[in-house]
MDAnalysis code that builds the backbone (N, CA, C; Angstrom):
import MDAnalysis as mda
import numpy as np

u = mda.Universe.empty(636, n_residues=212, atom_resindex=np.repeat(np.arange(212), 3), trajectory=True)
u.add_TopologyAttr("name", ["N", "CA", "C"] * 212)
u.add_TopologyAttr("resid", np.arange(1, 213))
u.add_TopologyAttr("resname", ["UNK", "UNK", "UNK", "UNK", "UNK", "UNK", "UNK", "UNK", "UNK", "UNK", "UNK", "UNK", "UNK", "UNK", "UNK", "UNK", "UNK", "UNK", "UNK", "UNK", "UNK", "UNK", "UNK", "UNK", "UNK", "UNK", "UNK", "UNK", "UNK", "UNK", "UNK", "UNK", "UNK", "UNK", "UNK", "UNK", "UNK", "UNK", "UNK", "UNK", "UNK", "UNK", "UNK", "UNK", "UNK", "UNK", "UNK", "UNK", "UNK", "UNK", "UNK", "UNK", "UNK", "UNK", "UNK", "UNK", "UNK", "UNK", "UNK", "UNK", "UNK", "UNK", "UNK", "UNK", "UNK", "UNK", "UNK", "UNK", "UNK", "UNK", "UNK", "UNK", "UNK", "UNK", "UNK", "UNK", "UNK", "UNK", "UNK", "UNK", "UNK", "UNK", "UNK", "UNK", "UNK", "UNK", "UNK", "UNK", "UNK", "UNK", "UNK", "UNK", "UNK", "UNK", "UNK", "UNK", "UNK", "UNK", "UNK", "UNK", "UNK", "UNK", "UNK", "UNK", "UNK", "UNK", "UNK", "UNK", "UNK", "UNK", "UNK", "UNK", "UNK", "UNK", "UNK", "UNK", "UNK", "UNK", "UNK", "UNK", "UNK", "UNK", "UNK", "UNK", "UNK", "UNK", "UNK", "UNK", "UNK", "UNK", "UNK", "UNK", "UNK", "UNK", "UNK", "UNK", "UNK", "UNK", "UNK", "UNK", "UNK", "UNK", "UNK", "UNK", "UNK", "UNK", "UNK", "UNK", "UNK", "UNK", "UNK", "UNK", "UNK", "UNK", "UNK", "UNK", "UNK", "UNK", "UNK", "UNK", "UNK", "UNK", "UNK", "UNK", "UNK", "UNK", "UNK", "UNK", "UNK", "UNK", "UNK", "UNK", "UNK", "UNK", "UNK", "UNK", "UNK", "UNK", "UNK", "UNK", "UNK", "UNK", "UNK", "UNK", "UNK", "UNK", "UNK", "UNK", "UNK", "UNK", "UNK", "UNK", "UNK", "UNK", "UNK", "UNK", "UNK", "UNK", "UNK", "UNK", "UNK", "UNK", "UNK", "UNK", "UNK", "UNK", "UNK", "UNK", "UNK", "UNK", "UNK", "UNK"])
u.atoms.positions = np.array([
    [0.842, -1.194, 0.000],
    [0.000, 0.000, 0.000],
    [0.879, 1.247, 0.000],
    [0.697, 1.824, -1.270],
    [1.372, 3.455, -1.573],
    [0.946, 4.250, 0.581],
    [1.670, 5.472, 0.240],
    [1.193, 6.609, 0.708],
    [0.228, 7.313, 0.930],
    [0.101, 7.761, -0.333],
    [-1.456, 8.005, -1.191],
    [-2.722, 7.180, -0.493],
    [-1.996, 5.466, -0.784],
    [-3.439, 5.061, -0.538],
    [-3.788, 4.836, 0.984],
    [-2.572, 4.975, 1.620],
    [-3.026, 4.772, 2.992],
    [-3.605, 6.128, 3.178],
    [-3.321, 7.092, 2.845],
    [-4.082, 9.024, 2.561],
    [-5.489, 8.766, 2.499],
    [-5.836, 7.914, 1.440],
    [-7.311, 7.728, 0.980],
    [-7.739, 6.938, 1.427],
    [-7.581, 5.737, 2.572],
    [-7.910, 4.819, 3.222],
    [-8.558, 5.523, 5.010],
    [-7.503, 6.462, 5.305],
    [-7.836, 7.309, 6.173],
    [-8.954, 8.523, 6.134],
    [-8.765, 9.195, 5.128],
    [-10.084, 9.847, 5.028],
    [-11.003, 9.689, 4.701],
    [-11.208, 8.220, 4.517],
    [-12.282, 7.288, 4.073],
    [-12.773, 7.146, 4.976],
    [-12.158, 6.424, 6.369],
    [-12.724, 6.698, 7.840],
    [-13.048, 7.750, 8.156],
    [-12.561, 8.627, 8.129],
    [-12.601, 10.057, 8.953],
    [-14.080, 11.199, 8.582],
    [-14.215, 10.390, 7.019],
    [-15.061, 10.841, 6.223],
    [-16.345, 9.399, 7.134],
    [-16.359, 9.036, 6.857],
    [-17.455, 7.691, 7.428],
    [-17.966, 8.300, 9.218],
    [-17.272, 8.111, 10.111],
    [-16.792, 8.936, 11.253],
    [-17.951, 10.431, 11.264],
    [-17.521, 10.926, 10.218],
    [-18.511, 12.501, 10.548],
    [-19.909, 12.191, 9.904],
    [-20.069, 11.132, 8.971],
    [-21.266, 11.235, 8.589],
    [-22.219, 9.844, 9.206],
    [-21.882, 9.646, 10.804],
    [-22.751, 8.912, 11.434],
    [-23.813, 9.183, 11.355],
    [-24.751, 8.378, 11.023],
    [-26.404, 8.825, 10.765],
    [-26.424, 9.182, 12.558],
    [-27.911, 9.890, 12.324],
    [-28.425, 10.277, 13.423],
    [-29.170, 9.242, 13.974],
    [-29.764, 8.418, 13.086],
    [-30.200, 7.138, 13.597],
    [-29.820, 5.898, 14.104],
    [-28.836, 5.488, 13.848],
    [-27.694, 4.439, 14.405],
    [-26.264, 5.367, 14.137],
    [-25.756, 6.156, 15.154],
    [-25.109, 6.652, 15.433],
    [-24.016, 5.621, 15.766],
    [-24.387, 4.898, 16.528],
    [-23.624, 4.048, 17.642],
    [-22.919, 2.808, 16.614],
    [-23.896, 2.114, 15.803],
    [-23.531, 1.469, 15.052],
    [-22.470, 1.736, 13.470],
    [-22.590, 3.151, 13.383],
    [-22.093, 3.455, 12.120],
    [-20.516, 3.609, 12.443],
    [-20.347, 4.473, 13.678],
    [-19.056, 4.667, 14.619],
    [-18.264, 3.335, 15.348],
    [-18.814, 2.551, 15.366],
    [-18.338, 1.371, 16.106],
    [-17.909, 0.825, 14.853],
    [-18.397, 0.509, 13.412],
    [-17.619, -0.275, 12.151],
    [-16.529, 0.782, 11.667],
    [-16.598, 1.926, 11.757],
    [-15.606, 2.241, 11.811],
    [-14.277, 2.416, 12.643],
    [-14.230, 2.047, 14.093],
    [-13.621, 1.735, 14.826],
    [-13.117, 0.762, 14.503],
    [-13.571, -0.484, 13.847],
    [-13.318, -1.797, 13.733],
    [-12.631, -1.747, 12.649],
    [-13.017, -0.992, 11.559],
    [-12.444, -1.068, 10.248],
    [-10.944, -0.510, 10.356],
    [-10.878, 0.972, 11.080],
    [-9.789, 1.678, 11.672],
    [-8.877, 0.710, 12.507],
    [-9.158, 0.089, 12.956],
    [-7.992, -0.996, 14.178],
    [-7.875, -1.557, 13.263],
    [-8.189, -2.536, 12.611],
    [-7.509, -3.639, 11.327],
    [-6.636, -2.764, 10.659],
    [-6.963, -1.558, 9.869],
    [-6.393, -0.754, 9.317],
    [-4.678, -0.457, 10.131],
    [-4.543, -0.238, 11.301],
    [-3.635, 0.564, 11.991],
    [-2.775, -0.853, 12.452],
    [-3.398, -2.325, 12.548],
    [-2.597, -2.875, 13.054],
    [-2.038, -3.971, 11.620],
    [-2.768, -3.465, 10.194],
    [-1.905, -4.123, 9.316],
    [-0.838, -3.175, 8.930],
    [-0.518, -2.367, 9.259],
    [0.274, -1.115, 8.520],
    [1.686, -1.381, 9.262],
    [1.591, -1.514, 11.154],
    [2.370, -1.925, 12.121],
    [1.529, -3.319, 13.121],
    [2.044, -4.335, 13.011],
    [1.456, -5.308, 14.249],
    [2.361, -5.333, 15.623],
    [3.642, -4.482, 15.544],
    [4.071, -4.271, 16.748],
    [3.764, -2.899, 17.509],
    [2.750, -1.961, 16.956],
    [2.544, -0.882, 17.109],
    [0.959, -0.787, 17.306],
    [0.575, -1.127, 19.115],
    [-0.901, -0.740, 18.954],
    [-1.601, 0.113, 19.535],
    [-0.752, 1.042, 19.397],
    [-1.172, 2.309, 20.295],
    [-2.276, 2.817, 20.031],
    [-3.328, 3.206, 18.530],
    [-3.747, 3.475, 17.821],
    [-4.982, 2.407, 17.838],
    [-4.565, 1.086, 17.673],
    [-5.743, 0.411, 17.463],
    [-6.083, -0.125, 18.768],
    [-5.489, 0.012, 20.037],
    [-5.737, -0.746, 21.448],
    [-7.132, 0.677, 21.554],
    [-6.906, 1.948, 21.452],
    [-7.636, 2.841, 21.646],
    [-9.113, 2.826, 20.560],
    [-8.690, 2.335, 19.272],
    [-10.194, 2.201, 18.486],
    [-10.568, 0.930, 19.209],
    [-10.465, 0.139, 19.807],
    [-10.660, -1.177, 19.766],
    [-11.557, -0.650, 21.168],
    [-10.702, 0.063, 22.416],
    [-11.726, 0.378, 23.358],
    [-13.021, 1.147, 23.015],
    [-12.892, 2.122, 22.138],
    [-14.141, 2.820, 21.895],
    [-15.025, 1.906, 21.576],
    [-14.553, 1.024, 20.472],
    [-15.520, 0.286, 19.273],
    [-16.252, -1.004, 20.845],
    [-15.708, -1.180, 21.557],
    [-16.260, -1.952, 23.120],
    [-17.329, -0.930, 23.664],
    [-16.864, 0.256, 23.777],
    [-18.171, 1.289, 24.464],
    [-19.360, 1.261, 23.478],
    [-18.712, 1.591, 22.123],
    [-19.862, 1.788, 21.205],
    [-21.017, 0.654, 20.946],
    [-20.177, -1.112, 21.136],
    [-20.856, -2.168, 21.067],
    [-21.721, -2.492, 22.319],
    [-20.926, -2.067, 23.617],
    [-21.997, -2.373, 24.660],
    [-22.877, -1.251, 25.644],
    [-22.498, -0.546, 25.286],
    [-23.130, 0.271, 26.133],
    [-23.924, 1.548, 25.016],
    [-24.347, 0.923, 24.182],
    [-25.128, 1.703, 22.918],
    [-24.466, 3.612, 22.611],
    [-23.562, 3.286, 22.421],
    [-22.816, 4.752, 22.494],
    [-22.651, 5.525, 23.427],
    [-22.425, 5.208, 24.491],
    [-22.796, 6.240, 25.487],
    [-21.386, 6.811, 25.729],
    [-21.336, 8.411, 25.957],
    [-20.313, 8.678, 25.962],
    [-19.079, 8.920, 25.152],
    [-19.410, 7.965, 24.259],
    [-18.702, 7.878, 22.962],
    [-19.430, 8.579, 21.479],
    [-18.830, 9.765, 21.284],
    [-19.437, 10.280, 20.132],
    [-18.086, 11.112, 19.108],
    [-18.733, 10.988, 17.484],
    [-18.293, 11.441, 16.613],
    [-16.754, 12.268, 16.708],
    [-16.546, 13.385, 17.544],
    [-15.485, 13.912, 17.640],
    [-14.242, 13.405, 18.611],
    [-14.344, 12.650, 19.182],
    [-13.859, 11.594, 20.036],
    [-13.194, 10.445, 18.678],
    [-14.256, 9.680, 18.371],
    [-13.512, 8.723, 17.121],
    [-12.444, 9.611, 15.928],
    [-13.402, 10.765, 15.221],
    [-12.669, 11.294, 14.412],
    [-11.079, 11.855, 14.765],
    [-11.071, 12.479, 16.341],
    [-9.805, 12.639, 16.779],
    [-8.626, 11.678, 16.305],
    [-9.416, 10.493, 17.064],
    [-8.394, 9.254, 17.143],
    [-8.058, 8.987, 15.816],
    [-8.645, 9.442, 14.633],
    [-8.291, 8.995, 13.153],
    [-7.424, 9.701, 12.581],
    [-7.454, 11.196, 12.958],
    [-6.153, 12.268, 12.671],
    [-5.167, 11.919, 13.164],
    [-5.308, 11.563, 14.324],
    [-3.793, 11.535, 14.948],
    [-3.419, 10.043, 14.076],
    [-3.956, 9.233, 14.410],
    [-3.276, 8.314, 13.436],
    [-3.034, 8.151, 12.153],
    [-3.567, 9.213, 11.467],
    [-3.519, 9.066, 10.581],
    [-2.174, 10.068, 9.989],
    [-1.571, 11.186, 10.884],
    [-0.704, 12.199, 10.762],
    [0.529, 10.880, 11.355],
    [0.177, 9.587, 12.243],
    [1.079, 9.648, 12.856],
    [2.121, 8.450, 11.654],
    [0.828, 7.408, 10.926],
    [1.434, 6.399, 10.047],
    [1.729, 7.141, 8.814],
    [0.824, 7.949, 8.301],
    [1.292, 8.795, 7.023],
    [2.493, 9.189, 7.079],
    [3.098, 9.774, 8.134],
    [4.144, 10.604, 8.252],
    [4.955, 9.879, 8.909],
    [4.434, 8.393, 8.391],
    [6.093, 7.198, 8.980],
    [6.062, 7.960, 10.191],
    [5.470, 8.035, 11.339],
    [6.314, 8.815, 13.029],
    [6.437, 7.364, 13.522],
    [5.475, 6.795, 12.941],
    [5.395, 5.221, 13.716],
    [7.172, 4.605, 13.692],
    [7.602, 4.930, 13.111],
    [8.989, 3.950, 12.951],
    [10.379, 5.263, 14.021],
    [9.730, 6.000, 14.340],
    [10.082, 6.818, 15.310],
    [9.259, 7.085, 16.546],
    [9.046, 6.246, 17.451],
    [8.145, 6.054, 18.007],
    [8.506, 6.860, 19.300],
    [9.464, 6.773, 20.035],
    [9.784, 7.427, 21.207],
    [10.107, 8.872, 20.966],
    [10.014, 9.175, 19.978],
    [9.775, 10.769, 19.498],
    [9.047, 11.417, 19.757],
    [7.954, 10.784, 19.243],
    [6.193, 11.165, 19.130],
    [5.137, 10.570, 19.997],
    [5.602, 9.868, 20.748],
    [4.768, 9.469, 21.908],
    [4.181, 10.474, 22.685],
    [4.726, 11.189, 23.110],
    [4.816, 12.429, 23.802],
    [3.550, 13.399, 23.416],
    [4.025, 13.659, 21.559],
    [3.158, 14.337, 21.111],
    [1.816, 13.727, 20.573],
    [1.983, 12.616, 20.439],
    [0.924, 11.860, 20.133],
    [-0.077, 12.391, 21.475],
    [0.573, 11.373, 22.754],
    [-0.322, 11.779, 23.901],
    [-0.996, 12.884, 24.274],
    [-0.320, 13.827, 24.163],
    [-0.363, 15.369, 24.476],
    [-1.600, 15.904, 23.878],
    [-1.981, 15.313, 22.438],
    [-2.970, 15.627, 21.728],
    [-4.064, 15.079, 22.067],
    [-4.270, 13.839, 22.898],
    [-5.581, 13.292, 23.113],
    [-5.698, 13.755, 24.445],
    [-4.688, 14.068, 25.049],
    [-4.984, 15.017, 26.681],
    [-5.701, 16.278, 26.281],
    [-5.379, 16.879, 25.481],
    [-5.761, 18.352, 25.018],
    [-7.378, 18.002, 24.400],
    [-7.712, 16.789, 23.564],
    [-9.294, 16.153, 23.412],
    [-10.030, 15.737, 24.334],
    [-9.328, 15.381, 25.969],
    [-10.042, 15.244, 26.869],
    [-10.152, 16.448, 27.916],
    [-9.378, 17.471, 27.868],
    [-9.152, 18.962, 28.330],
    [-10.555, 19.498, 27.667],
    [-10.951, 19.216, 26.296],
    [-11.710, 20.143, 25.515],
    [-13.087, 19.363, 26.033],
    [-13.432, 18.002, 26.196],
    [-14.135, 17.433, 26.759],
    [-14.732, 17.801, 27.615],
    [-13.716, 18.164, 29.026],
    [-14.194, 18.458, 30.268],
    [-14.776, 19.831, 30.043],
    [-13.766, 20.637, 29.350],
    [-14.330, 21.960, 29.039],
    [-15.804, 22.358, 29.035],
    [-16.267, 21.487, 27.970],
    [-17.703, 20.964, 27.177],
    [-18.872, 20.152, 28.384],
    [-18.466, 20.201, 29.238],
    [-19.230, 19.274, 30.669],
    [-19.239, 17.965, 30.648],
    [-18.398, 16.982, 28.864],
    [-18.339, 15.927, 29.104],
    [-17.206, 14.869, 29.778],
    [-17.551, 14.863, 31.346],
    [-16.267, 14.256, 31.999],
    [-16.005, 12.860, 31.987],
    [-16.905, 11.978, 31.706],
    [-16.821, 10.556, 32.092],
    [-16.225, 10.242, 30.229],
    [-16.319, 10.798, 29.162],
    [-15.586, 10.294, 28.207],
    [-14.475, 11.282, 28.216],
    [-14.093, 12.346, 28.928],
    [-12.628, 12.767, 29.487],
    [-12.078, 12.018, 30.037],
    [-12.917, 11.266, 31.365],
    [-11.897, 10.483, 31.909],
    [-11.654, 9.187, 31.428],
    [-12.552, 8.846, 30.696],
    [-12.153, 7.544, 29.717],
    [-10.948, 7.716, 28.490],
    [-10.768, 8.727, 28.111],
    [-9.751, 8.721, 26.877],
    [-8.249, 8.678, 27.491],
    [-8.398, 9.397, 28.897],
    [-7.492, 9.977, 29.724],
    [-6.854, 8.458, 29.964],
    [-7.848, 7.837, 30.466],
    [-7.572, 6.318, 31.294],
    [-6.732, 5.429, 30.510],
    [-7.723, 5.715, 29.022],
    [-6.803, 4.907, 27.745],
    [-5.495, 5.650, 27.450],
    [-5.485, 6.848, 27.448],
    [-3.673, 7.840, 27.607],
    [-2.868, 6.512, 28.314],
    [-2.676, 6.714, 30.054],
    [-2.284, 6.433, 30.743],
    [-1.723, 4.663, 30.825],
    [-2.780, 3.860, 30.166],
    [-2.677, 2.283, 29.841],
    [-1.582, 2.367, 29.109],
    [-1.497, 3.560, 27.737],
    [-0.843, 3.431, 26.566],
    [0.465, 3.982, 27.217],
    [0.900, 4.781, 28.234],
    [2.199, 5.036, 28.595],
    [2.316, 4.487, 29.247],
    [1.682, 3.619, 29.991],
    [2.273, 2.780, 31.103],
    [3.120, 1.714, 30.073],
    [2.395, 1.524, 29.474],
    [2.931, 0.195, 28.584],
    [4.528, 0.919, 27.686],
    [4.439, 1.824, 27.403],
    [5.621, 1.940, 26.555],
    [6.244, 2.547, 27.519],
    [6.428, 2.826, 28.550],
    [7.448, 3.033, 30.247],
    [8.129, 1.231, 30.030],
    [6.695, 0.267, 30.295],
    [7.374, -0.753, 30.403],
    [8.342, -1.560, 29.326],
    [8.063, -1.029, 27.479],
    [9.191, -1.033, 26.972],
    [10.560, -0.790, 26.863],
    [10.134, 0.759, 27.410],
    [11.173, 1.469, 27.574],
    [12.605, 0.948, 28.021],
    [12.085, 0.332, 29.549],
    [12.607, -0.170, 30.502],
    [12.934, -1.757, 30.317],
    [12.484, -2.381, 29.929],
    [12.248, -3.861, 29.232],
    [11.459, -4.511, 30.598],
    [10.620, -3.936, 31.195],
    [9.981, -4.455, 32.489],
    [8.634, -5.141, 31.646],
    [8.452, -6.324, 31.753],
    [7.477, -7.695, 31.392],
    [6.247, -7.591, 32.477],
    [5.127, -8.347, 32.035],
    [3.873, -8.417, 32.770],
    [3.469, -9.625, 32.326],
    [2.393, -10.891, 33.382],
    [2.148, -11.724, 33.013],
    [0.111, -11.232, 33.028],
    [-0.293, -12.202, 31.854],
    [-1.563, -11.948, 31.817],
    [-1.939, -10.246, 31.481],
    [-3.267, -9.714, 31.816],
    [-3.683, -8.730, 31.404],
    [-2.767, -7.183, 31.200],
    [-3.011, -6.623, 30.415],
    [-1.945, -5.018, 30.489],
    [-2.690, -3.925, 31.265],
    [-3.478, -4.029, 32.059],
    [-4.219, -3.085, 32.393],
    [-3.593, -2.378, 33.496],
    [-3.963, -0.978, 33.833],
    [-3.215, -0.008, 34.139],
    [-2.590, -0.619, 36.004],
    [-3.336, -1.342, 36.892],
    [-3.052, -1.963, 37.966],
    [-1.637, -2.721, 37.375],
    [-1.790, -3.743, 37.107],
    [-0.492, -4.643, 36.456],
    [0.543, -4.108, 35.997],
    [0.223, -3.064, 34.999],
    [2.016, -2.373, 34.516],
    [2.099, -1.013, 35.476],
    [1.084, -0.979, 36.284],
    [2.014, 0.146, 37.340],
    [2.445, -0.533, 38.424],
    [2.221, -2.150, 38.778],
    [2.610, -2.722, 39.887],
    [3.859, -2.941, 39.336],
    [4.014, -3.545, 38.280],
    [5.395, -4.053, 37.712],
    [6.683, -3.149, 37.160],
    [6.412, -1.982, 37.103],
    [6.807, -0.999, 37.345],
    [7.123, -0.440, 38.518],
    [6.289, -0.427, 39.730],
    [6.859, 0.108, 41.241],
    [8.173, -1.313, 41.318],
    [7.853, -2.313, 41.295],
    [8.417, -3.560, 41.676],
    [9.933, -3.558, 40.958],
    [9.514, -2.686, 39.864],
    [11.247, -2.855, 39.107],
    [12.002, -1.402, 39.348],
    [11.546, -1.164, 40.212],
    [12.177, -0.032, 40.559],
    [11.979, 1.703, 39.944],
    [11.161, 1.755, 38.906],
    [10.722, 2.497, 38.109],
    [9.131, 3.522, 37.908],
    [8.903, 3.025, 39.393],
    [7.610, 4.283, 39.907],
    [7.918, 4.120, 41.213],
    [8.084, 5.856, 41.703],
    [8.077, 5.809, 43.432],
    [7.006, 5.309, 43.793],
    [6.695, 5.010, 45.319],
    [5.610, 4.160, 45.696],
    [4.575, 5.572, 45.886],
    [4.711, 7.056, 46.313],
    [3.751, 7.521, 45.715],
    [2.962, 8.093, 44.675],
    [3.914, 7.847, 43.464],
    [3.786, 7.996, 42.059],
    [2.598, 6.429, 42.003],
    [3.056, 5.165, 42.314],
    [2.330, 4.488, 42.142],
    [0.876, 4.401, 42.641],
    [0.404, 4.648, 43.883],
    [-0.845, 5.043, 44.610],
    [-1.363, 5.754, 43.489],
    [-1.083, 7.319, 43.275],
    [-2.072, 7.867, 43.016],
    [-2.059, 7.489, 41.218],
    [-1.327, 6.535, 40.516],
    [-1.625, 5.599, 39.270],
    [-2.489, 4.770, 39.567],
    [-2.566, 3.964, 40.597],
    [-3.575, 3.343, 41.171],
    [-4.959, 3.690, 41.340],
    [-4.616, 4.964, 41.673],
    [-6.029, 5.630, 42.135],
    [-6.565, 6.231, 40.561],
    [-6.064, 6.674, 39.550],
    [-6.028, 7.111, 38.423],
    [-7.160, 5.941, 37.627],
    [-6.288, 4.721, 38.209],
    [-6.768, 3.414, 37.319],
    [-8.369, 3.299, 38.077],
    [-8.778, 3.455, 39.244],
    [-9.726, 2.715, 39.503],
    [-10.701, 3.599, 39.285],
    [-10.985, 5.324, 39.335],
    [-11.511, 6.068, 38.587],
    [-12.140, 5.313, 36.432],
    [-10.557, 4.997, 36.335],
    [-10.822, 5.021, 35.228],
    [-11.876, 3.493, 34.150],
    [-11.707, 2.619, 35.528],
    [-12.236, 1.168, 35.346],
    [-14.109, 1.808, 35.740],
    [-14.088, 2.863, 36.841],
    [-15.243, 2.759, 37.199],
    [-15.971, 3.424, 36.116],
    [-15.518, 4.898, 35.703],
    [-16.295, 4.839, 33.915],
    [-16.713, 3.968, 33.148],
    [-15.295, 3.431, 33.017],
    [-15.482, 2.438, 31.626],
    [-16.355, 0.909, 31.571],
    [-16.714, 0.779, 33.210],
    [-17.569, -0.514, 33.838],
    [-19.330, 0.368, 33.963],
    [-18.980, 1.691, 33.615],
    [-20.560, 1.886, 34.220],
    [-20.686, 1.533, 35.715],
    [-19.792, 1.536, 36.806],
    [-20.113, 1.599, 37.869],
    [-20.343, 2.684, 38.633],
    [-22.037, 3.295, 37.742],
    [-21.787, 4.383, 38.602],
    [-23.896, 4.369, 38.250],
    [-24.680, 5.564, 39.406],
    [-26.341, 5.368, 38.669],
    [-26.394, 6.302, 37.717],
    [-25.786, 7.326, 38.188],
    [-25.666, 8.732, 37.052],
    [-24.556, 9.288, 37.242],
    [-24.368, 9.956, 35.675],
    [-22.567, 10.668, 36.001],
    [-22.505, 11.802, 36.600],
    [-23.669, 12.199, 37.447],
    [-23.078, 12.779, 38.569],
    [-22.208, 12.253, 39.676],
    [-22.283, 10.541, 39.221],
    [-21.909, 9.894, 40.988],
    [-20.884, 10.060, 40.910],
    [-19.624, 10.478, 39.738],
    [-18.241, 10.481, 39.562],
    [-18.382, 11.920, 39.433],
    [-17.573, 12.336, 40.692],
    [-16.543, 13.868, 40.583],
    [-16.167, 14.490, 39.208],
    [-16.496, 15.459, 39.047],
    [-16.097, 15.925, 38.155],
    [-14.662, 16.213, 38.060],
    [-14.290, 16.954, 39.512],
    [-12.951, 17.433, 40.438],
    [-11.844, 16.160, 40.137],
    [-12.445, 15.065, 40.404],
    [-11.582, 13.753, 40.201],
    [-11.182, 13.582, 38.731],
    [-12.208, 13.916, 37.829],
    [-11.265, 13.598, 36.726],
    [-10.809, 14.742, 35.913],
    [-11.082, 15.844, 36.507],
    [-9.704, 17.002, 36.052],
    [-8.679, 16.949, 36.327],
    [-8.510, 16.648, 37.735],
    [-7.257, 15.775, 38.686],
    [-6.740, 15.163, 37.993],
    [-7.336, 13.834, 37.399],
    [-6.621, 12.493, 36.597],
    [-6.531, 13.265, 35.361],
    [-7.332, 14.252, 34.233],
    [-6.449, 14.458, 33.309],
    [-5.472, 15.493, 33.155],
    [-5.155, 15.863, 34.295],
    [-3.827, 17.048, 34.789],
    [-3.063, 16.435, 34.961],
    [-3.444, 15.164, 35.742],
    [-2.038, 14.186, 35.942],
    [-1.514, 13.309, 35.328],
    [-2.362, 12.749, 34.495],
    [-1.931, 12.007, 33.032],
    [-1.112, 13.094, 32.243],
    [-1.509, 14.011, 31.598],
    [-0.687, 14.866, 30.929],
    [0.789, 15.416, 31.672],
    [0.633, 15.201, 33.180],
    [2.289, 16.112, 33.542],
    [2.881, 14.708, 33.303],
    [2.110, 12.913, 33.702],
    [2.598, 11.999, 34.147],
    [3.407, 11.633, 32.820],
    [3.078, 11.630, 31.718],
    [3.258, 11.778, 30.312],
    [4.347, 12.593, 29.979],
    [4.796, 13.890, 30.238],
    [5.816, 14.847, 30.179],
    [6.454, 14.394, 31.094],
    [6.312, 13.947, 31.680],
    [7.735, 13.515, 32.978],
    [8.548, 12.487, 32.256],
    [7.930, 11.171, 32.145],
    [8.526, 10.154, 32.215],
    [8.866, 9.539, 30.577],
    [7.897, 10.175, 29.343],
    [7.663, 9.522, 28.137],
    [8.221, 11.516, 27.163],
    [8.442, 12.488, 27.820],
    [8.516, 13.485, 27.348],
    [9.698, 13.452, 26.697],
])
């Protein structure tokens, strides 16, 4: 696959993406999520930064009938990936991590802005999974079973590579961010708003510290 066509493969999504019917919203956005992750993980299969994140949406969009998850949220995630494989950054990866991240902190900044906090703190949550994990490249620190944000920040305090109160409040980051993404909550009033400005202030410095 040319340049070009990965060009026209992307705004093919991005184009699909904005013109979610109003009537199955949920469904039109979720095949494109799906179509987008195949897309991002034939281009790189050691690179799933991009499709671990369509792959979570395209989960919100399948079970929980869109909630939370809407149009400018997916389309984000298609620019950036799409600026990030077009422009080969992918094969420079510890470059652009940084800026990659920085940009979906600034989509969940604009979020909260907008009064929507529980898919702020969900994009935020998915940030934080995605640097935990390339900390643990970084470092060559291994995990057995699941990657989720508990596991590579335990295995990380354990290898010497998060202070133990850097780790707590990752901890505390993570269980905020499970309780969104589980619907453990009756209404999104029951989650702080305060809490997840907190978590996406601290994902973004946590991000410039350690992956900057």
């Amino acid at each position: 696959m040319t340049a070009d066509d990965l060009r026209m493969r992307f705004d093919s999504l991005i184009a699909g993406a904005e013109a979610a019917t109003d009537e199955q919203p949920s469904a039109s956005l979720h095949a494109t999520c799906v179509a987008a992750s195949a897309l991002c993980r034939g281009i790189d299969s050691a690179d799933v930064t991009f499709a671990s994140k369509l792959d979570e949406l395209g989960d919100h969009l399948l079970n929980m009938g869109g909630l939370f998850v809407n149009e400018p949220i997916v389309r984000c995630l298609l620019e950036q990936a799409k600026a990030h494989y077009c422009g080969g950054f992918h094969r420079v990866r510890e470059l652009v991590t940084s800026d990659v991240f920085d940009d979906l902190i600034v989509q969940a900044e604009h979020l909260l802005d907008r009064g929507y906090h529980l898919p702020a703190g969900a994009l935020a949550g998915a940030v934080l999974e995605d640097a935990l994990r390339k900390l643990c490249g970084k470092h060559g620190v291994t995990w057995q079973g699941d990657s989720g944000i508990s596991k590579l920040a335990i295995e990380l305090y354990k290898a010497g590579h998060l202070a133990k109160p850097r780790h707590s409040q990752v901890e505390t980051w993570g269980k905020l961010r499970n309780q969104i993404d589980h619907g453990d909550f009756s209404k999104p009033g029951d989650v702080d708003k305060q809490d997840v400005r907190r978590m996406v202030d601290g994902v973004r410095d946590f991000v410039a510290r350690f992956l900057g």
